[in-house]
C-alpha positions as CSV (number, residue, x, y, z in Angstrom):
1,X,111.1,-12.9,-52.4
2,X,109.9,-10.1,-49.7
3,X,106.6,-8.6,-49.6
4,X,108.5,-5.9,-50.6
5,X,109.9,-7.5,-53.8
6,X,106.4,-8.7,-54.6
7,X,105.2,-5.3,-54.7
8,X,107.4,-3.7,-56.5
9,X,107.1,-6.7,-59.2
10,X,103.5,-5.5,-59.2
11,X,104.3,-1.7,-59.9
12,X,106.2,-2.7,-62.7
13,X,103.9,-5.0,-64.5
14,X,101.3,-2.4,-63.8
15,X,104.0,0.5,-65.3
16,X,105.0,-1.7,-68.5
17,X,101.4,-2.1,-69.1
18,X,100.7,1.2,-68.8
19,X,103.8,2.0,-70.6
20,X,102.8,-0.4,-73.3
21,X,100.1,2.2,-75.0
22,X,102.6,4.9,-75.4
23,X,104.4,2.1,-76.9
24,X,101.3,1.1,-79.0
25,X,100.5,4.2,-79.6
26,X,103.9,5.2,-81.4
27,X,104.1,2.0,-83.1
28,X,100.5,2.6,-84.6
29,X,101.3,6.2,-85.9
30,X,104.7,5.6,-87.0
31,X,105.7,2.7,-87.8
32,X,102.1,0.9,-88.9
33,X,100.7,3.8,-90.8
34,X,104.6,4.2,-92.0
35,X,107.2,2.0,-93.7
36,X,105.3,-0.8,-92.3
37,X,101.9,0.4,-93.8
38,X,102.6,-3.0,-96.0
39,X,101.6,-5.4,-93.4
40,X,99.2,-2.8,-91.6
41,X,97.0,-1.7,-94.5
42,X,95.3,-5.4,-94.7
43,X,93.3,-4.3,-91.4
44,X,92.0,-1.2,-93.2
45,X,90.7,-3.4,-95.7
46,X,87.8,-5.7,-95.3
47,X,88.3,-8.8,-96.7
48,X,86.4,-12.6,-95.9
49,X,89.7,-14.5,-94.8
50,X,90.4,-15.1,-91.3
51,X,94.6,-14.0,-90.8
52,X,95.4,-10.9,-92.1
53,X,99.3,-9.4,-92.8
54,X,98.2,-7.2,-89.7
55,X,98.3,-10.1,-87.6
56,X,102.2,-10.5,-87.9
57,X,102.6,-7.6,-85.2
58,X,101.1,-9.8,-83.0
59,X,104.4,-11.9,-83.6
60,X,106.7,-9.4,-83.3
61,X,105.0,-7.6,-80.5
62,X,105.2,-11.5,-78.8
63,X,109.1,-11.4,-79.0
64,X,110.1,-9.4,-76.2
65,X,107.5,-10.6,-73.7
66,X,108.0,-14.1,-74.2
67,X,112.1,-13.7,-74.6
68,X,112.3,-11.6,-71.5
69,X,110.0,-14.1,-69.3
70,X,112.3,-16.7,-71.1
71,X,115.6,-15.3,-70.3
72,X,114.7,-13.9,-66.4
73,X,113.6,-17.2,-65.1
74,X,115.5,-19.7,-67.5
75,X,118.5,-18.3,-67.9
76,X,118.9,-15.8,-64.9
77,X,117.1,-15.0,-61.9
78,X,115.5,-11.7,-62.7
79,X,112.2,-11.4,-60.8
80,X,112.3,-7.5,-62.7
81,X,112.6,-8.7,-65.9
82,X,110.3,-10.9,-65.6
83,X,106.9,-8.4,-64.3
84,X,108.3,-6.2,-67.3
85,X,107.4,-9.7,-69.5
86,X,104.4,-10.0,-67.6
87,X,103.3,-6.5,-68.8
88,X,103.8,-6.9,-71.8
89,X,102.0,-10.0,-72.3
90,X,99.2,-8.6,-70.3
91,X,98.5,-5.5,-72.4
92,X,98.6,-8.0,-75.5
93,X,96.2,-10.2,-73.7
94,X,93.7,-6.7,-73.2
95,X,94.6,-5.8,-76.6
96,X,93.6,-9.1,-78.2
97,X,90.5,-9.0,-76.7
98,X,89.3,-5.8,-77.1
99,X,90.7,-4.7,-80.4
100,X,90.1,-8.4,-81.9
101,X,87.1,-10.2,-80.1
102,X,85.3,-6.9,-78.6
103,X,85.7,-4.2,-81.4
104,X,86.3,-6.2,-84.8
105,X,84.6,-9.4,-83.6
106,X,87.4,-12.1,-85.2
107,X,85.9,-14.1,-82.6
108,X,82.4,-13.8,-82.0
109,X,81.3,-13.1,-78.4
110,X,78.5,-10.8,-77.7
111,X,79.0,-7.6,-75.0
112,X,76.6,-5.5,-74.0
113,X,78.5,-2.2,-73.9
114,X,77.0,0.0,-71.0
115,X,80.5,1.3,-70.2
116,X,81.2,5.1,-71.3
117,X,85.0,4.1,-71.8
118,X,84.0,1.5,-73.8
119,X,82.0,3.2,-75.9
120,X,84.6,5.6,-76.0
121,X,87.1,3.3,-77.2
122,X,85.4,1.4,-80.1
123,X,83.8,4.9,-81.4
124,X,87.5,6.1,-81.7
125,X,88.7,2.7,-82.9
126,X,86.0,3.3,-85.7
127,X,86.6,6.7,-86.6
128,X,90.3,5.5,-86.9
129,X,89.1,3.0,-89.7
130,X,87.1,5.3,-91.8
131,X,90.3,5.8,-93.3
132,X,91.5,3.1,-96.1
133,X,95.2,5.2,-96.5
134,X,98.0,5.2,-94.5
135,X,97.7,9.5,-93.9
136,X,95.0,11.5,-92.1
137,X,94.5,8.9,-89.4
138,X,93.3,9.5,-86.0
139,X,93.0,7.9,-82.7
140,X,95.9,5.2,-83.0
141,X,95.7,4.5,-79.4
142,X,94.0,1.3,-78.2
143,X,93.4,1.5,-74.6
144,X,93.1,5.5,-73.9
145,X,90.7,7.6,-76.3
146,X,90.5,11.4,-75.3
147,X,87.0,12.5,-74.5
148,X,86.4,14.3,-78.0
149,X,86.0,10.5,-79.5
150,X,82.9,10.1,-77.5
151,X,79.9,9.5,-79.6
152,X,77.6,12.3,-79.9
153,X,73.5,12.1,-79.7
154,X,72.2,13.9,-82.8
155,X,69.3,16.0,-81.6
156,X,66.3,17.0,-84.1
157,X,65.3,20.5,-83.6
């Protein structure tokens, strides 16, 4: 490969990741908190076990990643293919560990959280799971919050 190549493999794992929270995103809103609310609606729920219906998105999500890394460097030569499997396995990677070990602690590792986006994040991820239903929801994204999900200080007067 050029130095050329190489770079533009790097633009596009950094696109597909970016790319994959839209994707996220839309899968959350319309498809989780839709006809697939059935697998979805054991992560509004708390329960004591440790897999959860929820966890077969992880799966799914697995399947394209894996069969496109599969395909562009088993089957065909596709050095494209292959960063657009890289980006997807990367977001999953950033997912797992902030939706699962940072934000609902599956796995327990302590963070001190100084980071504003951070804070951001979980505080949207939490309002997002006050609900127990599939409707009124907010904040399905995982990786981008907008800036009204930052936590307020409550000031006494």
């Amino acid at each position: 490969m050029t130095a050329l190549e190489v770079i533009l493999c790097g633009v596009i794992v950094i696109g597909t990741f970016l790319f994959m929270e839209f994707v996220a995103w839309f899968t959350h809103k319309y498809i989780m908190h839709g006809f697939l609310w059935v697998w979805h609606e054991s992560h509004h729920k708390k329960h004591d076990h440790a897999l959860e219906k929820n966890d077969l998105f992880a799966v799914v999500f697995s399947i394209p990643s894996a069969g496109l890394i599969y395909y562009s460097t088993s089957v065909v030569q596709a050095p494209y293919l292959t960063a657009v499997g890289i980006g997807i396995l990367c977001y999953g990677i950033f997912y797992f560990v902030f939706h699962d070990v940072i934000v609902h602690q599956r796995i327990k590792f302590k963070v001190k959280n100084k980071s504003k986006y951070l804070k951001r994040m979980i505080n949207a991820h939490y309002i997002h799971h006050k609900k127990h239903k599939k409707e009124d929801c907010e904040a399905f994204g995982f990786l981008y919050a907008p800036k009204k999900f930052e936590e307020r200080k409550v000031i006494d007067s």
